[in-house]
BAVEX-540999 format. One line per field, with one value per residue (C-alpha): residue number from 1; residue in three letters; x, y, z. Coordinates in steps of 0.1 Angstrom, whole numbers, padded with zeros to 4 digits. Example, Ala and Ser with C-alpha at 12.3 -4.5 7.8 and 13.67 -1.06 7.14 Angstrom:
BEGIN
k: c(1 2)
r: c(ALA SER)
c1: c(0123 0137)
c2: c(-0045 -0011)
c3: c(0078 0071)
//
This chain:
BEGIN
k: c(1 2 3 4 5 6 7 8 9 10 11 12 13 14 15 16 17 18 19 20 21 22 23 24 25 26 27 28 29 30 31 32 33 34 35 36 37 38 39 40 41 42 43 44 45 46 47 48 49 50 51 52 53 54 55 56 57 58 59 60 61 62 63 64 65 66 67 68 69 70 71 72 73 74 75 76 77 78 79 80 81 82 83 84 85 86 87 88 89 90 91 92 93 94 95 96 97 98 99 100 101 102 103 104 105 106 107 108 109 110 111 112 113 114 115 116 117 118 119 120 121 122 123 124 125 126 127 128 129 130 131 132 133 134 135 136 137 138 139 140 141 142 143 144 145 146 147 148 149 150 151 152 153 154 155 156 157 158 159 160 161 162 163 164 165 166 167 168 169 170 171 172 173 174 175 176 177 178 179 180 181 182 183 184 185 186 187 188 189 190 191 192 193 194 195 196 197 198 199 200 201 202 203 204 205 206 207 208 209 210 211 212 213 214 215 216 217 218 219 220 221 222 223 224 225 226 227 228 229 230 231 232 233 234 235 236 237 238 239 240 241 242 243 244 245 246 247 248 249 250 251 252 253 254 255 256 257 258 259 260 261 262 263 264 265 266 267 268 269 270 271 272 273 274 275 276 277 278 279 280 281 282 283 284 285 286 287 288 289 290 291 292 293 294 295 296 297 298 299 300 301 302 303 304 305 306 307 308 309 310 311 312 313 314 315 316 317 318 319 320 321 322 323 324 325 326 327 328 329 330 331 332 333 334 335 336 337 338 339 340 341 342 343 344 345 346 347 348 349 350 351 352 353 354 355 356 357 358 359 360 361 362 363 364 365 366 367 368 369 370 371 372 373 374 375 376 377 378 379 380 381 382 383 384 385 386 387 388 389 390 391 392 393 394 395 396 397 398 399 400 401 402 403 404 405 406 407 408 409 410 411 412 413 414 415 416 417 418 419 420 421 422 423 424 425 426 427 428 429 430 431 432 433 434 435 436 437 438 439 440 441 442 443 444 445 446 447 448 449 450 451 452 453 454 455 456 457 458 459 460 461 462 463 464 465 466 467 468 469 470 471 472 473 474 475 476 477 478 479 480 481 482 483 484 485 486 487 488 489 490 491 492 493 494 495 496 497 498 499 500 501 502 503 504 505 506 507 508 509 510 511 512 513 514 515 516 517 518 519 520 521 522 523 524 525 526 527 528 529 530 531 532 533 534 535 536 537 538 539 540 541 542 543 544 545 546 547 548 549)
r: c(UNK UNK UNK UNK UNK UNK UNK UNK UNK UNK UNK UNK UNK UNK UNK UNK UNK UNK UNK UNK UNK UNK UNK UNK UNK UNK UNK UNK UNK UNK UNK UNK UNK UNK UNK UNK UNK UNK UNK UNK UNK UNK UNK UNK UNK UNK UNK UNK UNK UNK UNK UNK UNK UNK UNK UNK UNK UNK UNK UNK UNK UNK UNK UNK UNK UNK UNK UNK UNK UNK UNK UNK UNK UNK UNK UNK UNK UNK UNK UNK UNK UNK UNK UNK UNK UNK UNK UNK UNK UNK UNK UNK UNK UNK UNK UNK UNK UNK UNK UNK UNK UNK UNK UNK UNK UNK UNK UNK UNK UNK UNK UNK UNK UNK UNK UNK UNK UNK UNK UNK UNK UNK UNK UNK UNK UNK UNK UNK UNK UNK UNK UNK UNK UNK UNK UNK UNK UNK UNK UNK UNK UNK UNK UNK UNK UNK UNK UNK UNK UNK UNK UNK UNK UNK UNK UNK UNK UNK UNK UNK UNK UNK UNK UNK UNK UNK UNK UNK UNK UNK UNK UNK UNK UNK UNK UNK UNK UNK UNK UNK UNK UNK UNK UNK UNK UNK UNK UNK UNK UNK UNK UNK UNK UNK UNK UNK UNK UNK UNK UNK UNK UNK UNK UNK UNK UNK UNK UNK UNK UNK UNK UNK UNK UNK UNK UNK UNK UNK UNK UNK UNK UNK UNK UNK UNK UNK UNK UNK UNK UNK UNK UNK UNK UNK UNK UNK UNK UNK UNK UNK UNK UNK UNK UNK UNK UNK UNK UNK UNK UNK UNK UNK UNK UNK UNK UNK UNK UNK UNK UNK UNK UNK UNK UNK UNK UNK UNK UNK UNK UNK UNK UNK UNK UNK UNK UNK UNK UNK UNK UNK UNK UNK UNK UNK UNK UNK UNK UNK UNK UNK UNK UNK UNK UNK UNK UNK UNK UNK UNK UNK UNK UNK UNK UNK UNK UNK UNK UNK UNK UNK UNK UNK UNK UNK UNK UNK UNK UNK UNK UNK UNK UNK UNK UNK UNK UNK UNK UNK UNK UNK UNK UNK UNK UNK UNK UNK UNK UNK UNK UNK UNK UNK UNK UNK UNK UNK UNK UNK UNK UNK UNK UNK UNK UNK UNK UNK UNK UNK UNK UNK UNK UNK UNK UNK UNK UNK UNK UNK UNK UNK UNK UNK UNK UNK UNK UNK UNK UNK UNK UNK UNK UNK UNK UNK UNK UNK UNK UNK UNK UNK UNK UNK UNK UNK UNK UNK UNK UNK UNK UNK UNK UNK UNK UNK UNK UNK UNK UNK UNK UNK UNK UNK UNK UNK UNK UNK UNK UNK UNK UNK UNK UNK UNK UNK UNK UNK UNK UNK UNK UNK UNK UNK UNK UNK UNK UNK UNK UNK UNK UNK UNK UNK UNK UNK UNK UNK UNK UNK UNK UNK UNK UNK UNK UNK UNK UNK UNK UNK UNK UNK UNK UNK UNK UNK UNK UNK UNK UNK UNK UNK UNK UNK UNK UNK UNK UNK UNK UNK UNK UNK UNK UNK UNK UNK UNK UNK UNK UNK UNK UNK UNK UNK UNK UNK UNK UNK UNK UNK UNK UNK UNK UNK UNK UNK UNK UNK UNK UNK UNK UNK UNK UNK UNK UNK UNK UNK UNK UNK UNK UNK UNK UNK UNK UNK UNK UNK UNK UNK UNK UNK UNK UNK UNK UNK UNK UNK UNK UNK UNK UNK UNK UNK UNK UNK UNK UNK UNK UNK UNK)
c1: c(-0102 -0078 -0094 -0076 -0101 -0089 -0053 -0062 -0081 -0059 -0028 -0048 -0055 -0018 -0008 -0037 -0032 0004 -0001 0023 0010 0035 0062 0064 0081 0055 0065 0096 0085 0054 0086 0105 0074 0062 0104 0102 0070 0080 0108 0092 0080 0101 0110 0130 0142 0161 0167 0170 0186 0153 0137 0151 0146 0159 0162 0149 0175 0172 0150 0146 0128 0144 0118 0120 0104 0104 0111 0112 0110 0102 0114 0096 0104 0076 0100 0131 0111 0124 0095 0087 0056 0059 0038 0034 0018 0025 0023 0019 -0015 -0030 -0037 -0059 -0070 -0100 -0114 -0117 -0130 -0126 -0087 -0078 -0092 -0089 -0061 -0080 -0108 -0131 -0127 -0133 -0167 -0175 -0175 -0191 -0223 -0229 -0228 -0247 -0240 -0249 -0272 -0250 -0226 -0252 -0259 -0220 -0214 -0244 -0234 -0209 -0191 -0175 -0144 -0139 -0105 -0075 -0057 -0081 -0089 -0059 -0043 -0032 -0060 -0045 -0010 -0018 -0037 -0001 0016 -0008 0004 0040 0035 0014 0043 0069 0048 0041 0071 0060 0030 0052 0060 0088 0090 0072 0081 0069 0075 0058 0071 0064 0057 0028 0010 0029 0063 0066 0103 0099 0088 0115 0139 0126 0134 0170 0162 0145 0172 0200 0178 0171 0209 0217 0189 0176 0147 0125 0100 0061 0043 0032 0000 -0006 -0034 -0047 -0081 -0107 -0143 -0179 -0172 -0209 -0238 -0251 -0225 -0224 -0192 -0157 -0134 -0100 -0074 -0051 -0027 -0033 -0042 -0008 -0009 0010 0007 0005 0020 0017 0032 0016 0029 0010 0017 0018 -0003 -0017 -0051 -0064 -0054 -0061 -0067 -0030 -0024 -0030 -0035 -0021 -0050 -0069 -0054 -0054 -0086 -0098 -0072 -0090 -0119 -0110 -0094 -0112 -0141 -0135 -0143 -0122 -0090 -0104 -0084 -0106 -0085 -0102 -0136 -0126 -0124 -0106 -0119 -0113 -0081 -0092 -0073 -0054 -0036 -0043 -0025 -0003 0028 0030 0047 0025 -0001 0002 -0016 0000 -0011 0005 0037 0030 0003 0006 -0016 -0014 -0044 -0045 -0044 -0051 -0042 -0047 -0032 -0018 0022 0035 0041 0010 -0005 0020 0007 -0031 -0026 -0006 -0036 -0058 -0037 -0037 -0073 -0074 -0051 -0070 -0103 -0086 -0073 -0112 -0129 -0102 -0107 -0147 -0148 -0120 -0140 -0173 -0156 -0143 -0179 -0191 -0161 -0154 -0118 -0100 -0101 -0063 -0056 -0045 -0010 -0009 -0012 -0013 0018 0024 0056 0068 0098 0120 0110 0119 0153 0162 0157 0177 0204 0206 0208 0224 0251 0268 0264 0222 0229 0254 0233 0201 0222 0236 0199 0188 0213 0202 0162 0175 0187 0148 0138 0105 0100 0081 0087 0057 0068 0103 0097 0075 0102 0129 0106 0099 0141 0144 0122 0137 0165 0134 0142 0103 0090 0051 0027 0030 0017 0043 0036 0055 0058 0065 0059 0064 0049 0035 0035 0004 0002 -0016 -0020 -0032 -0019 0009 0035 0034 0039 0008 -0011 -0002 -0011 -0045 -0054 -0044 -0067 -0092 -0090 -0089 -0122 -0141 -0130 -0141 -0174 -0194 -0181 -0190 -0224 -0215 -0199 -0160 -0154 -0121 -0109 -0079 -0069 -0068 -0084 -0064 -0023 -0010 0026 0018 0027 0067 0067 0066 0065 0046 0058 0087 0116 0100 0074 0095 0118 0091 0088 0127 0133 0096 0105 0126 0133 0143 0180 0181 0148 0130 0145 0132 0155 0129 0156 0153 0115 0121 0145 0120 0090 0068 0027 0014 -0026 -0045 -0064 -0075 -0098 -0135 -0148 -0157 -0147 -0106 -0090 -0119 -0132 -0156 -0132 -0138 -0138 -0158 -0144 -0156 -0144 -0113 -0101 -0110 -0121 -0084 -0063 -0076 -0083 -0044 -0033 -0053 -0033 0001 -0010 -0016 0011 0037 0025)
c2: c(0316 0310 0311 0281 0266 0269 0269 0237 0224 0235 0217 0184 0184 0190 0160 0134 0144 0125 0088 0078 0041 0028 0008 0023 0046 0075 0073 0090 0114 0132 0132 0153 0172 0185 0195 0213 0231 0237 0252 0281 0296 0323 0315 0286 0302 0324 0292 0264 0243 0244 0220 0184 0151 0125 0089 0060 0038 -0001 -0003 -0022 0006 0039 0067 0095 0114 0154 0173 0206 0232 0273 0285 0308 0345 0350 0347 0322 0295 0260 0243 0223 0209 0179 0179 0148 0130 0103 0108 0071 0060 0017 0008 0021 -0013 -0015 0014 -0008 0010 0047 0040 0062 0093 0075 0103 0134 0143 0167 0141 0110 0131 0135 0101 0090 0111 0081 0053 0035 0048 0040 0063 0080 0079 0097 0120 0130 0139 0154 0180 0195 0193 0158 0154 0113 0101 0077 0102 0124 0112 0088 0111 0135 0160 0159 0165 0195 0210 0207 0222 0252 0252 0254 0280 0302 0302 0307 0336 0351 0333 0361 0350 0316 0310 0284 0263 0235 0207 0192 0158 0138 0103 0078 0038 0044 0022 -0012 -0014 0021 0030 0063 0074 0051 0068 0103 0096 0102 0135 0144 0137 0154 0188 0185 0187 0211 0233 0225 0216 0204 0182 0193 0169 0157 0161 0134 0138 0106 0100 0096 0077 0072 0043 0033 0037 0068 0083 0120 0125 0141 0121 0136 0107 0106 0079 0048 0009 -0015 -0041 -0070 -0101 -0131 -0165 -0204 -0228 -0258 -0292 -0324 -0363 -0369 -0396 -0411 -0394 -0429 -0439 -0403 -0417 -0426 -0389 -0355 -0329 -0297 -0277 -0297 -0280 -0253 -0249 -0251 -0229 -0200 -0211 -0207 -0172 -0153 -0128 -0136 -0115 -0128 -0116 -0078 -0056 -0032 -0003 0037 0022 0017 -0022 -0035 -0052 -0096 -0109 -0114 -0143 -0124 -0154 -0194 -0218 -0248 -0248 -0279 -0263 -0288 -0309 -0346 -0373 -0368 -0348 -0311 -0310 -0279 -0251 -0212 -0189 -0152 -0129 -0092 -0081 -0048 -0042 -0008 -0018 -0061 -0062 -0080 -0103 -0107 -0116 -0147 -0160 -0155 -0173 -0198 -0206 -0203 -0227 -0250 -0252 -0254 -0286 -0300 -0297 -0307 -0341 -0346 -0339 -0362 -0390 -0392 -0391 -0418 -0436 -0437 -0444 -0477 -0483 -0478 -0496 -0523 -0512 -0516 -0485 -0474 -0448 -0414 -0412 -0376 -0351 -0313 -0294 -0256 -0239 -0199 -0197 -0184 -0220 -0242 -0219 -0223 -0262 -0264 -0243 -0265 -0298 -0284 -0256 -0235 -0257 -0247 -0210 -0210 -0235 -0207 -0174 -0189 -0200 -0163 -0148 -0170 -0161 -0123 -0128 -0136 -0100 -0108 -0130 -0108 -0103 -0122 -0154 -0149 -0160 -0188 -0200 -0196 -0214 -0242 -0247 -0248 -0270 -0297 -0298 -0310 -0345 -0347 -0343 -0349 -0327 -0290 -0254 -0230 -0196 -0167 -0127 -0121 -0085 -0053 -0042 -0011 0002 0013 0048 0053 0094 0099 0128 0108 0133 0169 0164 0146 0167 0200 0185 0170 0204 0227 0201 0205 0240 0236 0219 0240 0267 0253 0233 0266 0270 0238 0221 0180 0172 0173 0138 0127 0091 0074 0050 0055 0025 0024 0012 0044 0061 0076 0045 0053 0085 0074 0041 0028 -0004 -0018 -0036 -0070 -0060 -0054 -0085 -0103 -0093 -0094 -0126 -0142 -0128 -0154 -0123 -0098 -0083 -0096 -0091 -0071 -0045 -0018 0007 0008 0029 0054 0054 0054 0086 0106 0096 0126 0127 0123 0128 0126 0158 0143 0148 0133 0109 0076 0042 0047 0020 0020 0030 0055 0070 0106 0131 0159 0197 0214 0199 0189 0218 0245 0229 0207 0230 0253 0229 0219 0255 0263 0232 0246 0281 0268 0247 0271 0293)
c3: c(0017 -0014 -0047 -0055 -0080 -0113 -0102 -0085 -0122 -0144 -0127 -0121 -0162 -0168 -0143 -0153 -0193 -0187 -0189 -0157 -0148 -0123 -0137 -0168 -0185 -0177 -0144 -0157 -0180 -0152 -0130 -0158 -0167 -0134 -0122 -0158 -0142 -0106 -0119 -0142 -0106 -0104 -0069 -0082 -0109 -0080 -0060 -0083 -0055 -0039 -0063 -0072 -0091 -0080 -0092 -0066 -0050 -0050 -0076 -0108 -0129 -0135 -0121 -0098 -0071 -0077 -0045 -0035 -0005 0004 0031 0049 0058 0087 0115 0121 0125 0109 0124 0088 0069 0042 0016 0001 -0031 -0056 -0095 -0103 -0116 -0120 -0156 -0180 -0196 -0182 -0198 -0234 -0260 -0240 -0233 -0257 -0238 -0200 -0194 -0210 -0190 -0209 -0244 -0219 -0204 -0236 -0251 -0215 -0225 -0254 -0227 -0206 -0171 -0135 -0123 -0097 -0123 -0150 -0121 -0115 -0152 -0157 -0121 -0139 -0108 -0114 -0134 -0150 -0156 -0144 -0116 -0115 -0077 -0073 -0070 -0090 -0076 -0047 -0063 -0078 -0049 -0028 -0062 -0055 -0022 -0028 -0056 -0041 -0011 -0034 -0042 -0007 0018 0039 0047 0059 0090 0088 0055 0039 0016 -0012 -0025 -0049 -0054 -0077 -0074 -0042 -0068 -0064 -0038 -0028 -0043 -0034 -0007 0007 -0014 -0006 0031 0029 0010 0040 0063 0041 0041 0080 0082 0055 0063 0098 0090 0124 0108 0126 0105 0070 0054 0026 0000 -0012 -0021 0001 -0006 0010 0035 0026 0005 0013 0030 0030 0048 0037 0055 0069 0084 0115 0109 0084 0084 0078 0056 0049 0028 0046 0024 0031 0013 0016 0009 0002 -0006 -0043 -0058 -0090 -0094 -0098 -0063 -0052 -0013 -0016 -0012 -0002 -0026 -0011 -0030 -0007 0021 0003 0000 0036 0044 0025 0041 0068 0067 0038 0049 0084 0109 0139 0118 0116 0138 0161 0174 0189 0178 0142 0126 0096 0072 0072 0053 0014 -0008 -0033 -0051 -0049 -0070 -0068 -0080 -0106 -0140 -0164 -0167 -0153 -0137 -0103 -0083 -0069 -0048 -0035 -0034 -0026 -0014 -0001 0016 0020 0058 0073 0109 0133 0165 0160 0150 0124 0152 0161 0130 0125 0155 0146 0115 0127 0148 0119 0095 0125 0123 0087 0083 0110 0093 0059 0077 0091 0057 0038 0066 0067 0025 0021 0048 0028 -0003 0016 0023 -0010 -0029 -0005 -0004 0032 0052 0067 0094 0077 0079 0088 0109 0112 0111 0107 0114 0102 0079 0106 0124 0091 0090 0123 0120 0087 0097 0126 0110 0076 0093 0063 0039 0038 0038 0013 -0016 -0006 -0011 -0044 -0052 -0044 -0067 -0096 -0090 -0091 -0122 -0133 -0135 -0142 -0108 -0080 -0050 -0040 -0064 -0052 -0018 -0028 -0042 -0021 0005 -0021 -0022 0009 0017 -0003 0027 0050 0064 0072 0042 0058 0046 0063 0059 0060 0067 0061 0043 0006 0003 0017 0051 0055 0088 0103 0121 0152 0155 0197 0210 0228 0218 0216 0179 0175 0197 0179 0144 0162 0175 0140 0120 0149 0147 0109 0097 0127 0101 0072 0079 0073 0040 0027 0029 0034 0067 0070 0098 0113 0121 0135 0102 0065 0055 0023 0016 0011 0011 0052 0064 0056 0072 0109 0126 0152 0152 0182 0168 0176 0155 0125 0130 0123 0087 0079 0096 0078 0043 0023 0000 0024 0020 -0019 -0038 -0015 0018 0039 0055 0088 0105 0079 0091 0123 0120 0103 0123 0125 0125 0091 0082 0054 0037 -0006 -0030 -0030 -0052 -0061 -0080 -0077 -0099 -0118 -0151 -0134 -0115 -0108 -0085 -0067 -0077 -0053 -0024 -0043 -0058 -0032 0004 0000 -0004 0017 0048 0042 0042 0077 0091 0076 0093 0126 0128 0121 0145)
//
């Protein structure tokens, strides 16, 4: 085994001590600080060209991914290894009163001794095996355990039988800038050095799926996600006649209802489920108070697939909005009808009735009635909303949908469903390919090696149940799976694009070997040592040895 511990340590503190939250400027200065670093090794002192930073592309923040590779001398092999990380950390406001020592580990344990703690918590610091701090587990552990990697190679590229290359990107934390960006790196050096990518070993946290749970999990492939939007429209009325309209939170409403929490929308794929779609945003859209009620409401859920295409999931919600408007329309119609009763007003038929279409549907039918004329007024209306640098993507496309939607002839009440973020792919790892079945058998091989030296138990599955930077490295998806995001995005090609060829190109296995611990994005956050600072890296090295074989 390496004695990779206080390597491991020592690195981690040097990454986590630099406050690098993701779109700001710390995101810059760990990218500066850890090139400075990697290239002190005296192997890169001899081959400075084998270390890089390098800005991200098509992005709005200035940041950069820091790369870097050792090649080998065991052999002629160019069979290649990435290892991959990001430096980017969440926020640190909701430590409060500790946020001044959220990035310093040993003064944050310290001031943690005078609070009141869970007891698992309690139990953690008091180990003396648990270290407390943003990045500690996500995931600058796991950072610094492939920066051991590629220094201790850099030390002994006899020992290496082909090459290996490191990369850690910044922005995994919000629209994933680069790893995107890193992807043509990664082509340039297959060409420039022939690099024949094997496979890539990520190192994001991993967590107890349960109360309880004693296992160290290892992933084969990842969960997608993508963020399902409606914009829902309603008839405006006078609160005081409020049965003279339909108030799209209304719909709204049941619409969340409807999907939240709800198991028929969890993907099962290999035995393994995804959680139910969650609401992640529900508003309407009025800018002010008034009387009248909303034009237009907006929603957006969280939704994890294993095996369903983007595709696929348009058409399951389209079902599911169906249903919602439906049940909307029946709960509006029996209350106005005992409000008749009660009042003694006359009772009129609901005008009415449910109506859900996809973007690309609306599109279509606008382009149709509208020709040029429509695409030019929304490109010009797209330019002026990227001049709004403080729109997200996720507002962008509501609004671009609420514009165009003013070109609707029919201007009935209608859910309209489409993307306004990024997708990120999900990764099915079988053994389909020879690729995938070599990099199933040296992880095999791998933790058979190292279960005896550690006492929990070290358990593969088939998804990383987390977003994650793994889903841009290969791509399961066809290209009717994909179309369905770019041609469902309002954004796409202005405020938000994906180079999925670039994906496509690379597209080699990817797994998942991080740290341990507990309450990521939290203010407990914090991480195991042992199994993070010596089982990690030395479970990744047995895969990089057996693969290069």
């Amino acid at each position: 085994m390496l004695q990779c511990r206080e390597d491991v340590l020592s690195f981690t503190k040097q990454l986590v001590n630099i406050e690098s939250i993701v779109n700001t400027g710390g995101e810059k200065v760990i990218a500066h600080s850890l090139y400075t670093l990697i290239l002190t090794f005296p192997y890169f002192i001899d081959n400075p060209s084998h270390v890089t930073i390098e800005p991200t592309i098509l992005d709005e923040h200035e940041r950069y991914n820091v790369l870097a590779f050792v090649k080998g001398t065991k052999g002629r092999s160019n069979r290649t290894v990435i290892l991959m990380g990001h430096m980017d950390t969440v926020g640190i406001d909701d430590f409060n009163q500790l946020m001044p020592y959220a990035c310093s580990p040993d003064e944050l344990m310290e001031a943690l001794k005078k609070e009141q703690l869970p007891i698992s918590a309690q139990e953690h610091l008091d180990s003396g095996d648990w270290m407390f701090g943003r990045g500690v587990l996500d995931m600058k552990s796991g950072v610094a355990s492939h920066l051991y990697l590629l220094k201790y190679y850099s030390e002994h590229p006899e020992e290496l039988e082909g090459n290996i290359v490191f990369l850690s990107e910044c922005d995994e934390e919000d629209s994933s800038h680069g790893v995107l960006s890193a992807l043509k790196t990664f082509k340039s050096w297959k060409e420039e050095h022939g690099f024949e990518y094997a496979a890539a070993i990520n190192a994001d946290f991993v967590s107890p799926r349960y109360e309880g749970d004693k296992n160290r999990y290892i992933y084969k492939g990842t969960v997608g996600k993508l963020l399902p939007s409606f914009f829902i429209t309603g008839a405006e009325t006078h609160v005081g006649s409020c049965f003279e309209g339909l108030d799209p939170n209304f719909i709204a409403a049941e619409l969340t209802k409807q999907i939240n929490y709800n198991p028929e929308l969890s993907n099962e794929a290999f035995g393994e489920i995804t959680v139910p779609p969650v609401s992640l945003k529900q508003t309407d859209l009025k800018p002010s108070y008034t009387v009248q009620t909303a034009l237009s409401a907006y929603v957006y859920y969280n939704f994890f697939i294993h095996s369903w295409s983007p595709k696929d999931v348009l058409t399951k919600l389209k079902e599911q909005a169906s249903i919602a408007f439906q049940n909307a329309l029946s709960s509006f119609d029996e209350r106005y009808k005992q409000f008749c009763s009660m009042s003694g007003e006359p009772y009129h038929s609901l005008p009415w009735k449910t109506r859900v279409m996809n973007y690309e549907e609306m599109e279509q039918l606008l382009i149709a009635e509208n020709g040029d004329k429509f695409v030019a007024h929304m490109n010009e209306f797209k330019e002026m909303l990227m001049q709004n640098s403080e729109l997200d993507t996720r507002m962008f496309a509501a609004r671009a949908v609420e514009e165009a939607w003013k070109w609707m002839n029919d201007k009935n009440p209608a859910i309209i469903l489409f993307y306004s973020s990024l997708y990120s792919p999900r990764i099915e790892l079988t053994g389909k390919t020879d690729a995938e079945q070599a990099l199933i058998t040296s992880l095999d091989h791998a933790v058979e090696a190292m279960q005896p030296q550690y006492h929990y138990p070290i358990v593969t599955r088939n998804f990383f149940p987390y977003i994650s930077d793994m889903s841009f490295i290969a791509l399961s998806d066809d290209d009717e799976g994909i179309n369905a995001v770019s041609k469902n995005n309002p954004g796409w090609g202005t405020k938000h694009y994906v180079n999925y060829q670039d994906i496509r190109d690379l597209n080699v296995p990817v797994i998942n070997i991080g740290p341990y611990g507990i309450d990521a994005h939290k203010k407990l956050e914090r991480m195991e040592m042992t199994y993070s600072l010596e089982v990690v890296p030395n479970l990744t090295n047995l895969v990089i040895q057996n693969l290069l074989k």
